[in-house]
N, C-alpha and C positions, 0 to 999 in steps of 0.2 A: 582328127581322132587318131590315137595312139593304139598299135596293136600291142597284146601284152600276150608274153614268150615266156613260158617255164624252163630251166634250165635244168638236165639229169642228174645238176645235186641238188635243187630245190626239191626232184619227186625223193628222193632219197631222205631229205632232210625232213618232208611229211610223212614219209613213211617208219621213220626212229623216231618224229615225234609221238606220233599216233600208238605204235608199240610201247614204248615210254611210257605214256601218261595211261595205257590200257591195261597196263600190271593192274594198276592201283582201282582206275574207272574209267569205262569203256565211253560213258556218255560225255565226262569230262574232255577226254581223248578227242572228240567229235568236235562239240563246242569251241574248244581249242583252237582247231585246224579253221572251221567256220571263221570264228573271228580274227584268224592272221587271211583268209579269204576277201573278209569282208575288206580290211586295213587296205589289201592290195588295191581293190575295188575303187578306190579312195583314187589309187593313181589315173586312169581315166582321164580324170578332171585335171587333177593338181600334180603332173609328174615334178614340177621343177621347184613346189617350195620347200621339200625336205632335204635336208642336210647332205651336201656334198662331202663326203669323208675322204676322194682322191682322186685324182684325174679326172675320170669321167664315173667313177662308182658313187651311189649315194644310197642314203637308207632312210628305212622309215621304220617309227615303231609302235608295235602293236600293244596298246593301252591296257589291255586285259589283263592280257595276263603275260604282256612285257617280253613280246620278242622282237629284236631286229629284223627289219629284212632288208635284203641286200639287192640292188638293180641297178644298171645302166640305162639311157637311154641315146641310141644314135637313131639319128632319122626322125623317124614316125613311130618304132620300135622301143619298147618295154621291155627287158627282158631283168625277169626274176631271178635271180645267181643263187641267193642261199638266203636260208632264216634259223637264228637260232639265240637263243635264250639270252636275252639282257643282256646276264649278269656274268653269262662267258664270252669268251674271244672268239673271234671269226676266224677259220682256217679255214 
C-alpha cells in the first residue's frame, strides 16, 4: 500500500482552483476539486500505469473536467506536486 503526500503547491493549486471556478459557481468549484480528489483516489491501486512525463514525475488526468495532476512516487510514497488545467502548461 502506497501512502499519498500533498505537496504546498498542490494545496495552493486547490485553493486558485476552487476561487477560480467560485466567481462564476460555488457548487461547480466543489465538484471540481471532488473529482480531481476522486482521479487521485485512482492512484492507490494503479500508481504506475499513467504516463511518465520525466525521470521520475508522472501525471494523471482528470476526465471531467480535464486537469493534469502531477506526482512522483519513491518508495511506498505518492506524493501529489501540482494539478492544473489540461489545456495550460505546468510550471
Amino acid at each position: 500500500m502506497y501512502n499519498i503526500v500533498y505537496s504546498e503547491k498542490l494545496k495552493n493549486d486547490f485553493i486558485s482552483i476552487r476561487e477560480f471556478i467560485s466567481l462564476d459557481n460555488p457548487v461547480y468549484a466543489v465538484k471540481t476539486i471532488n473529482s480531481i480528489l476522486k482521479t487521485i483516489d485512482i492512484l492507490w491501486d494503479f500508481p504506475y500505469i499513467w504516463k511518465n512525463i520525466w525521470s521520475n514525475l508522472r501525471e494523471i488526468v482528470e476526465n471531467t473536467y480535464k486537469y493534469k495532476i502531477i506526482y512522483t512516487i519513491v518508495a511506498d510514497t505518492i506524493t501529489i506536486i501540482s494539478v492544473y488545467k489540461y489545456k495550460n502548461n505546468w510550471c
